[in-house]
C-alpha positions as CSV (number, residue, x, y, z in Angstrom):
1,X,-139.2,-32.6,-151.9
2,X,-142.6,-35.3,-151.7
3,X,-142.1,-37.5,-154.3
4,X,-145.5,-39.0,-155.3
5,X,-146.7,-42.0,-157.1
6,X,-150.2,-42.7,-158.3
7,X,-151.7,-45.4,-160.5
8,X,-150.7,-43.4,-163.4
9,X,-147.6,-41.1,-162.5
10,X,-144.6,-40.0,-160.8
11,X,-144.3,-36.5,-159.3
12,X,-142.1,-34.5,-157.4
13,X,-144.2,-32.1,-155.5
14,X,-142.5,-29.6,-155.6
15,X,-139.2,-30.0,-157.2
16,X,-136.5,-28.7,-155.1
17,X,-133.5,-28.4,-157.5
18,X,-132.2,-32.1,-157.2
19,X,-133.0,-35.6,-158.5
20,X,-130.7,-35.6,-160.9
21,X,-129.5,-37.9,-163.4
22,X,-126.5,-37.6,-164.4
23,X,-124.7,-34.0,-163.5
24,X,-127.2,-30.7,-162.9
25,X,-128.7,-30.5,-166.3
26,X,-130.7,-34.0,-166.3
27,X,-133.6,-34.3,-163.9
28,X,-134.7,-37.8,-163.3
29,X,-138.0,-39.1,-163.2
30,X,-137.9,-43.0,-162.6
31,X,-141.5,-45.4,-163.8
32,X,-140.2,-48.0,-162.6
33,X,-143.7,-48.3,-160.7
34,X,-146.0,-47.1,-163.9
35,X,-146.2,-50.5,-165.1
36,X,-144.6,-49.6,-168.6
37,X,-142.8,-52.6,-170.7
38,X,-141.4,-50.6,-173.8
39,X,-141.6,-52.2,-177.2
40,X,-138.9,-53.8,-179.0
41,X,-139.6,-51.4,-182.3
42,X,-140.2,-48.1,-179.9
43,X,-139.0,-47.7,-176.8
44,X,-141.2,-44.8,-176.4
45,X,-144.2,-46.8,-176.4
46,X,-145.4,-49.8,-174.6
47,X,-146.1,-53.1,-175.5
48,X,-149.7,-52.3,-174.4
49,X,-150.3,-49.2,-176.3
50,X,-149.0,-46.6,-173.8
51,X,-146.9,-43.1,-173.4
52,X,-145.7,-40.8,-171.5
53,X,-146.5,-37.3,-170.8
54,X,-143.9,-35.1,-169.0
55,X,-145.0,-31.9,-167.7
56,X,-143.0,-28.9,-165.5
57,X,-144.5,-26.8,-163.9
58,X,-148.3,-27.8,-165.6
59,X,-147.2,-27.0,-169.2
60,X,-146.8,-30.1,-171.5
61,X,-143.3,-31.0,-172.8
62,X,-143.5,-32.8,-176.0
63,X,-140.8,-34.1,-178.1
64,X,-140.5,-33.2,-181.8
65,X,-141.2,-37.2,-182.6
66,X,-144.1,-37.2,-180.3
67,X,-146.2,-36.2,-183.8
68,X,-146.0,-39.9,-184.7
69,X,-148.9,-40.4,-182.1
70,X,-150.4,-37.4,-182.1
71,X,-153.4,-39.1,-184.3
72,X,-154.3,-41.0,-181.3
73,X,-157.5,-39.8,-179.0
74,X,-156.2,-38.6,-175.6
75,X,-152.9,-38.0,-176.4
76,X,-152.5,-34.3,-177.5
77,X,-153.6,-31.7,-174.6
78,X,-157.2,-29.7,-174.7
79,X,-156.6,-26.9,-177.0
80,X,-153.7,-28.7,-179.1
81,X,-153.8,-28.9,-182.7
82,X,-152.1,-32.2,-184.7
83,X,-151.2,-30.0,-187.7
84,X,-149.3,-28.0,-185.3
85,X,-150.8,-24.8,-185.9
86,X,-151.7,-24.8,-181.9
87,X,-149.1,-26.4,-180.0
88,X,-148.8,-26.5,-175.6
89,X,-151.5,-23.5,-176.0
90,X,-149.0,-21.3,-178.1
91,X,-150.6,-20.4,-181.4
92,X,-149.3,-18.3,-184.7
93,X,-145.6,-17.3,-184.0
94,X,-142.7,-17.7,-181.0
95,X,-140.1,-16.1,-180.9
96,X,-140.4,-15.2,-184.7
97,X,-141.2,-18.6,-185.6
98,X,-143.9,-20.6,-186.5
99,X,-145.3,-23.3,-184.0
100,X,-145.0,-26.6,-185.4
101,X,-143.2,-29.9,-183.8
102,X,-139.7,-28.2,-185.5
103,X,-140.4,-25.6,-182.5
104,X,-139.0,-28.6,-180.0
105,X,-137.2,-31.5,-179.9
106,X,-136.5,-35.0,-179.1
107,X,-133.8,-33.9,-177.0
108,X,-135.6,-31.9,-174.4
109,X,-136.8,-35.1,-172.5
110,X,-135.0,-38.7,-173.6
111,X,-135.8,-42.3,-172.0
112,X,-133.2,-44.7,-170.6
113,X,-134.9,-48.0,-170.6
114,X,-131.8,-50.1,-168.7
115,X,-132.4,-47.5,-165.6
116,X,-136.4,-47.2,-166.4
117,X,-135.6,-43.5,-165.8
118,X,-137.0,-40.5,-168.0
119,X,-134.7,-38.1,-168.4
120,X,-135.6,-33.7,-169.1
121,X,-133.1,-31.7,-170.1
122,X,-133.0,-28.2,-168.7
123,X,-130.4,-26.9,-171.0
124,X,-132.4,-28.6,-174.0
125,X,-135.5,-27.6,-173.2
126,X,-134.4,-23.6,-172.7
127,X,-133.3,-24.2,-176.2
128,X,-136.4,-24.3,-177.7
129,X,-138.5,-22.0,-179.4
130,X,-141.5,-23.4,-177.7
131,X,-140.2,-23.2,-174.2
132,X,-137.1,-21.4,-174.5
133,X,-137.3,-18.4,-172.1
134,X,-137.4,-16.0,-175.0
135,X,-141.0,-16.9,-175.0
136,X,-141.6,-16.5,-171.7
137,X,-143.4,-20.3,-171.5
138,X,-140.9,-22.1,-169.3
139,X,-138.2,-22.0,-166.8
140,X,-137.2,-25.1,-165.2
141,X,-133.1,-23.4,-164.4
142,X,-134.7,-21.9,-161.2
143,X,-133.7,-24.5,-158.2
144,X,-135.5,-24.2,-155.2
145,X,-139.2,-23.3,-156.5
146,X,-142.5,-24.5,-156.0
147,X,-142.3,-25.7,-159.4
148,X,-144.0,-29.4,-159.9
149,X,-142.7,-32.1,-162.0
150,X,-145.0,-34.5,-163.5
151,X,-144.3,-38.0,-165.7
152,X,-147.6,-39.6,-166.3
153,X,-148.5,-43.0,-168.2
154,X,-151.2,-42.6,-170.8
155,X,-152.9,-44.5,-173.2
156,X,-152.2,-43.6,-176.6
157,X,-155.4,-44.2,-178.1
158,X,-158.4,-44.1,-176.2
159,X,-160.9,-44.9,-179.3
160,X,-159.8,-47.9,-180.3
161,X,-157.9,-50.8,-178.3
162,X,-154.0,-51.3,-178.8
163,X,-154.2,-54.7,-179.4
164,X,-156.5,-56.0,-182.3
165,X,-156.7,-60.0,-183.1
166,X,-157.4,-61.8,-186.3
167,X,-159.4,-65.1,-187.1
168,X,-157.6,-67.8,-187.1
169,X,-154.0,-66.3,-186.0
170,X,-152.1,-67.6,-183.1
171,X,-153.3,-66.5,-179.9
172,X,-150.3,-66.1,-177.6
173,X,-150.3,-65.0,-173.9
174,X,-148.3,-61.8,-174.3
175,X,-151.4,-60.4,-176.9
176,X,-153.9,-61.1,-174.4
177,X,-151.9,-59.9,-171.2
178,X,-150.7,-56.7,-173.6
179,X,-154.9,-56.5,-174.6
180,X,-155.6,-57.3,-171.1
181,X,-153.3,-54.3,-169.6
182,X,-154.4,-51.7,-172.8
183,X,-158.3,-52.0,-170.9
184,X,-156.5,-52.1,-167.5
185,X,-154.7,-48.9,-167.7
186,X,-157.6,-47.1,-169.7
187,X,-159.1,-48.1,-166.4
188,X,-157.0,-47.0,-164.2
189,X,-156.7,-43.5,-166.1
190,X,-160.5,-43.3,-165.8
191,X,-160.0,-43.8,-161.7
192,X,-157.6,-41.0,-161.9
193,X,-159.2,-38.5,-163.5
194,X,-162.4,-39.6,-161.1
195,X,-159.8,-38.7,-158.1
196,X,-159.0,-35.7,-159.7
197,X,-161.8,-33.8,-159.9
198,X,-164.1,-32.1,-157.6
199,X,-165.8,-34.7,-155.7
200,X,-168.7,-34.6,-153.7
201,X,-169.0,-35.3,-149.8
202,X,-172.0,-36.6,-148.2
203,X,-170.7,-35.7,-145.0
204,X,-170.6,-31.9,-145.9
205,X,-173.0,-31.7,-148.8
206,X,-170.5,-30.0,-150.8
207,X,-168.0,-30.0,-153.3
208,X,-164.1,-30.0,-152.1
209,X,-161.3,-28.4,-154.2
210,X,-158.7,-30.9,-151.8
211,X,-155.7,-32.7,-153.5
212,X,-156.5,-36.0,-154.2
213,X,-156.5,-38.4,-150.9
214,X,-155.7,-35.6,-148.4
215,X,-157.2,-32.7,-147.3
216,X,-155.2,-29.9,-148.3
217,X,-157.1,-27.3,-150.1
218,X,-156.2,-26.6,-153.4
219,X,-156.9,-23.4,-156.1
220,X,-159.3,-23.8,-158.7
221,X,-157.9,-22.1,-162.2
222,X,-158.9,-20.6,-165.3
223,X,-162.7,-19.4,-163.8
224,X,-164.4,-17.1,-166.2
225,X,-165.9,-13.6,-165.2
226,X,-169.5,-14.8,-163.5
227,X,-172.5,-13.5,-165.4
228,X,-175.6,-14.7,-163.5
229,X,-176.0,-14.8,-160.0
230,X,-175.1,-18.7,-158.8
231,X,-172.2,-18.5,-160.9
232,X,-168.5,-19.0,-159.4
233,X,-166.2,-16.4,-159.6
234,X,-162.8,-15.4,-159.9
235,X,-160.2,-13.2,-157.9
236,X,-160.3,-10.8,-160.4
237,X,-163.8,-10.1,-160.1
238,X,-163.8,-9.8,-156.5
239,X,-160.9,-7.9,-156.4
240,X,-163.0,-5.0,-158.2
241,X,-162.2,-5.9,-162.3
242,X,-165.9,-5.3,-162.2
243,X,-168.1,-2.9,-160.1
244,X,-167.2,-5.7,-157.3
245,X,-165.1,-3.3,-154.1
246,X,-162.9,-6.5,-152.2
247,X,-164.3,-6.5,-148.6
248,X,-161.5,-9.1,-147.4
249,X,-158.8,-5.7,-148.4
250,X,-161.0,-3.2,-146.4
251,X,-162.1,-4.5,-143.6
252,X,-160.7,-2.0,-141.2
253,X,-162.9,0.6,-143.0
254,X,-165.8,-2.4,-142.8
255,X,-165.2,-1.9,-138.9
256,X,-165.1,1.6,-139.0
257,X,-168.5,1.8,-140.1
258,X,-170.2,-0.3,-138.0
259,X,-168.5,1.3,-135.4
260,X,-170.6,4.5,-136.3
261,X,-173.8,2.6,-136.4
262,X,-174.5,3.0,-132.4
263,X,-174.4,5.0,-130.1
264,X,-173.9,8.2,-131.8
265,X,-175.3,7.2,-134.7
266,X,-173.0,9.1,-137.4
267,X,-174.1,7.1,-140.2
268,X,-177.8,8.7,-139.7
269,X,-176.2,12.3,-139.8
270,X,-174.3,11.5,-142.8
271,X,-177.6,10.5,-144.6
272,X,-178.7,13.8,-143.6
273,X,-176.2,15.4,-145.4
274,X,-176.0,13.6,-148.6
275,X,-177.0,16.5,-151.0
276,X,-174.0,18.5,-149.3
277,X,-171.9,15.4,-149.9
278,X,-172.5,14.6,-153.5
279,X,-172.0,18.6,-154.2
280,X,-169.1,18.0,-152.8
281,X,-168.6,14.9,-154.6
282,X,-168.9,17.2,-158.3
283,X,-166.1,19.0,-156.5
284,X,-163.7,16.4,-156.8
285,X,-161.4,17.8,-159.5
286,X,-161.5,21.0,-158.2
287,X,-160.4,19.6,-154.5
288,X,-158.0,17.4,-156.2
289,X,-156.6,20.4,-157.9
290,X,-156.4,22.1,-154.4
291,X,-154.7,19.2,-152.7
292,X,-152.1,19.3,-154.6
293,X,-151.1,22.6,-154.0
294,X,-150.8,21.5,-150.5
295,X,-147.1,22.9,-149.8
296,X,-148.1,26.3,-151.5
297,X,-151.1,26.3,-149.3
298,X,-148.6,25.6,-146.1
299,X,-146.7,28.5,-147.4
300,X,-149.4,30.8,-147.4
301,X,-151.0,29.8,-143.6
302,X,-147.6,31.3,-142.1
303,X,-147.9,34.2,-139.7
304,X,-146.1,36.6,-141.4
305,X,-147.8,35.7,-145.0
306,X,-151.2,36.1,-142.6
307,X,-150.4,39.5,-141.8
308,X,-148.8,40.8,-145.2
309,X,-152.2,39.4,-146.7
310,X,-154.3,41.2,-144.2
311,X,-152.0,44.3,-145.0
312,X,-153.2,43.7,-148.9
313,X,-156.2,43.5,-148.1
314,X,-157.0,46.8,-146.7
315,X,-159.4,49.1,-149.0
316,X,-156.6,51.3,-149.7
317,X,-154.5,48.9,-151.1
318,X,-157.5,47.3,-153.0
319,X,-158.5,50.5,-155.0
320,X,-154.4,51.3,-155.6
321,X,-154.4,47.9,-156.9
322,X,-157.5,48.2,-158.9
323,X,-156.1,51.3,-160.9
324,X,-152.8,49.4,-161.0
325,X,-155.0,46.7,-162.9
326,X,-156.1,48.7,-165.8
327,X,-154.7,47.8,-169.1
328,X,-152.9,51.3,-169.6
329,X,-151.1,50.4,-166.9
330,X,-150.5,46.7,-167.2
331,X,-149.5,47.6,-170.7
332,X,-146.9,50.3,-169.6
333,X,-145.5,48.2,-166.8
334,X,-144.8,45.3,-169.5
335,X,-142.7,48.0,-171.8
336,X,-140.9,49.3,-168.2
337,X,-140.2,45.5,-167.3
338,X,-138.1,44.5,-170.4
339,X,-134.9,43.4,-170.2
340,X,-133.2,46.5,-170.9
341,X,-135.2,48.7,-169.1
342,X,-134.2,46.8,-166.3
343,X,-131.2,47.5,-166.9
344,X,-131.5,50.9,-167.4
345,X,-133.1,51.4,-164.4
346,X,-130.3,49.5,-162.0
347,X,-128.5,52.1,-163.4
348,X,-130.2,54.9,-162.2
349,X,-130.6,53.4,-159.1
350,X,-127.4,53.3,-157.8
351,X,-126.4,55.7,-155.1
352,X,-124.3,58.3,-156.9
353,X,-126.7,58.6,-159.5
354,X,-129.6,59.3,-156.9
355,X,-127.6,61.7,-155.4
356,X,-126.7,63.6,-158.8
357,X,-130.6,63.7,-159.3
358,X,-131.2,64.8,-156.0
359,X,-129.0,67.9,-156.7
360,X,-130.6,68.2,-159.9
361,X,-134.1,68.7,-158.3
362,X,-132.6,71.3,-155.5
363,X,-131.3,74.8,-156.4
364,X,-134.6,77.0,-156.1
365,X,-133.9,81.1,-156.2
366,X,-136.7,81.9,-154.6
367,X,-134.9,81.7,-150.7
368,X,-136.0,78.0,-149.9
369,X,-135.6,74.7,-151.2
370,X,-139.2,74.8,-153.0
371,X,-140.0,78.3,-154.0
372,X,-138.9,80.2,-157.1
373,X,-137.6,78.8,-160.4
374,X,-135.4,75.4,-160.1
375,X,-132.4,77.0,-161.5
376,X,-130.5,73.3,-162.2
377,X,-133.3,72.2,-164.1
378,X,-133.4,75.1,-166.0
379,X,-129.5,75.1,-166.9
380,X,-130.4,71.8,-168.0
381,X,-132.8,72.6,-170.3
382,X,-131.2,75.5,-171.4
383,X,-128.4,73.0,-172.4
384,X,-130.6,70.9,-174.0
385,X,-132.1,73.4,-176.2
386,X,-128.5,74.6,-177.3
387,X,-127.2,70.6,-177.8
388,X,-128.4,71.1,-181.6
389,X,-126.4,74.3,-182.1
390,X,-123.5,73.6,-180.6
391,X,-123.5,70.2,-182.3
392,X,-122.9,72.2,-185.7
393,X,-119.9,74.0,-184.5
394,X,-116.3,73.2,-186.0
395,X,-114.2,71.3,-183.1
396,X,-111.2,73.0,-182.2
397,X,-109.3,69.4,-182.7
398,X,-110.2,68.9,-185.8
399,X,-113.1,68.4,-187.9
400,X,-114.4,68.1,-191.5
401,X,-116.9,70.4,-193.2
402,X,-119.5,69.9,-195.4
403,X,-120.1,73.2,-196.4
404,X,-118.2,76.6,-196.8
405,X,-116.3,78.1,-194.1
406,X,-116.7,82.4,-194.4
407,X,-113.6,84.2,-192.7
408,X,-113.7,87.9,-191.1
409,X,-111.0,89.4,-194.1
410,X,-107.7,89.1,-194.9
411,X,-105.3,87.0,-193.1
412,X,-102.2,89.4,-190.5
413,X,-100.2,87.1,-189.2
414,X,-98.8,83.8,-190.3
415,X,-101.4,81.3,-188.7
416,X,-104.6,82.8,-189.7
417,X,-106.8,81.1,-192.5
418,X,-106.6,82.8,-195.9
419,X,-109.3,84.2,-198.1
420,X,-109.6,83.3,-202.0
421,X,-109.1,86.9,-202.6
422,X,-106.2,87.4,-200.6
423,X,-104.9,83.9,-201.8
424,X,-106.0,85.1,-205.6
425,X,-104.1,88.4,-205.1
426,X,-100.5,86.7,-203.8
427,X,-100.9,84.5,-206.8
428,X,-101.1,87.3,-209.5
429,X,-98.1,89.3,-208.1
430,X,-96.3,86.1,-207.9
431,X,-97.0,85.5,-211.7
432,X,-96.5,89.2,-213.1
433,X,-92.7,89.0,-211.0
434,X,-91.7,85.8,-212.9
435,X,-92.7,87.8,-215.9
């Protein structure tokens, strides 16, 4: 881990998990080199009118009591609002909360003046609403990152001067060296920012995006979509947001091209077939559609399915399946392929009953097995046309009539039915004998 200091700060670039002060939860950042005295009334500021700003990983960490100074010029980030209703570029609601300084607190970064350390609090600062890791904002548990850790001395109040003297009061040497260092460290802050930004080379004629007093290239951030043509752009732009196609990402097909240029000259015969390409081109969904029948396709190109399709293709098989087309016959096939005809027809289909129709279809009298009347067939029907009649006779088991039953006469022996009459007739000799 570098550990850098500057005119104005103290950073560990990048911060490797360690530097801790006191246990795992406390990483310390010391100023003993940031040339801050803190007052007697507020630690938290200097005698000269500064603060500090703590930053992980770029975002801002500010402590609930940091609104006290939060009227000063310079002291709230770009894009931060005093009353709270923007706060470290969060606006409306976090976590179900309203931003305001009651979305942190004075715990998530502390100062311990006898050890001129600053001290952040990991577990204090996932607490928060504003940088809690509901939100998304912040992680600082991670060990090991590329995160960087930033404590930087600032001037409160850039508009007016820290230290303000009155006619005729005692001028002592500690207002004039605190007045002295307020200008000073403005300065130096001025320097910094200088350092910071973009600067120009007359050695190269250009601008360098380097890390202050080196030469390592750094990114440039937050670069908005380009609209005119000198403008500088971003990676999402390049990388095709836009109409933009990313070169750097293709340029094996970049070499592939100008590979064609010479000797054959491909590129020239393409050209001469761009109206065939761009028909093919409003083909696109129906070749998509294709594609994806790829395995069905595969399928199809086997030798066998070559030669059954050859086999269907005949003009025999063509016309049969032409008149097989016709909605008669669709339509009758649909009532023959229900689930019960199915069934139906498994039935017939089984051996014994193919043989039993085969018999039924053999038994000619005519001397061969063709000529003359089909005698089965017409036992059959002969059988049919008698199912009604004898349907209606009496069963010898048993049965029960539903209309009257005529005998031949008279019963003769014991068993027989009797008549009415001959019933009638016992019945009156019966009653004449009993007198």
């Amino acid at each position: 881990m570098a550990i850098n200091v500057t005119l104005t700060s103290y950073v560990l670039s990048p911060w490797d998990g360690s530097h801790h002060g006191g246990g795992t939860n406390l990483i310390a950042l010391s100023y003993a080199d940031l040339d801050f005295t803190p007052s007697a009334a507020d630690s938290y500021k200097s005698t000269s009118g500064d603060i500090f700003k703590v930053y992980v990983g770029g975002k801002r960490i500010y402590r609930r009591s940091d609104q006290t100074y939060a009227s000063g010029s310079g002291f709230l980030e770009d894009g931060d609002a005093s009353s709270g209703a923007t706060l470290n570029g969060k606006t409306g609601s976090v976590n179900g909360n309203t931003v305001s300084w009651d979305s942190t607190t004075d715990a998530v970064w502390t100062i311990d003046t006898a050890n001129r350390l600053i001290l952040i609090s990991k577990s204090a600062v996932a607490a928060t609403d504003l940088y809690g890791s509901g939100t998304s904002a912040l992680n600082i548990a991670f060990t090991g990152s590329s995160t960087i850790i930033t404590l930087t001395r600032s001037v409160q109040d850039l508009k007016s001067p820290a230290i303000d003297f009155s006619n005729a009061s005692i001028l002592t040497e500690q207002d004039l060296d605190n007045s002295a260092k307020n200008v000073f460290h403005a300065s130096q802050q001025a320097i910094i920012s200088t350092e910071n930004a973009l600067l120009y080379s007359e050695g190269t004629d250009a601008y360098s995006a380097a890390q202050p007093g080196t030469s390592n290239p750094k990114k440039i951030q937050n670069v908005l979509t380009p609209a005119s043509a000198n403008d500088a752009t971003n990676k999402a732009y390049v990388d095709g947001s836009s109409t933009t196609v990313t070169v750097a990402g293709s340029i094996d097909n970049v070499n592939t091209v100008a590979g064609q240029i010479t000797p054959t000259n491909n590129i020239a015969t393409v050209a001469g077939i761009a109206s065939e390409i761009a028909a093919v081109a409003g083909d696109a969904t129906d070749i998509g559609a294709v594609a994806g029948k790829a395995t069905e396709i595969g399928r199809l190109g086997t030798a066998d399915a070559v030669a059954d399709l050859a086999k269907l293709g005949t003009d025999d098989i063509v016309n049969d399946m032409n008149k097989l087309a016709t909605d008669d016959i669709v339509n009758d096939m649909n009532v023959l392929g229900t689930d019960a005809n199915v069934t139906a027809m498994g039935h017939l289909g089984t051996s014994a009953n193919v043989t039993n129709m085969s018999t039924i279809t053999t038994g000619y009298d005519g001397g061969t097995s063709t000529s003359g009347t089909n005698t089965n067939l017409a036992n059959i029907n002969t059988v049919a046309t008698n199912i009604g009649t004898i349907s209606a006779k009496v069963s010898k088991s048993g049965d029960t009539m539903t209309g009257l039953l005529t005998l031949s006469g008279a019963p003769t022996t014991d068993n027989h039915a009797s008549t009415k009459a001959y019933t009638d007739t016992q019945a009156t000799a019966l009653a004449l004998a009993l007198g």
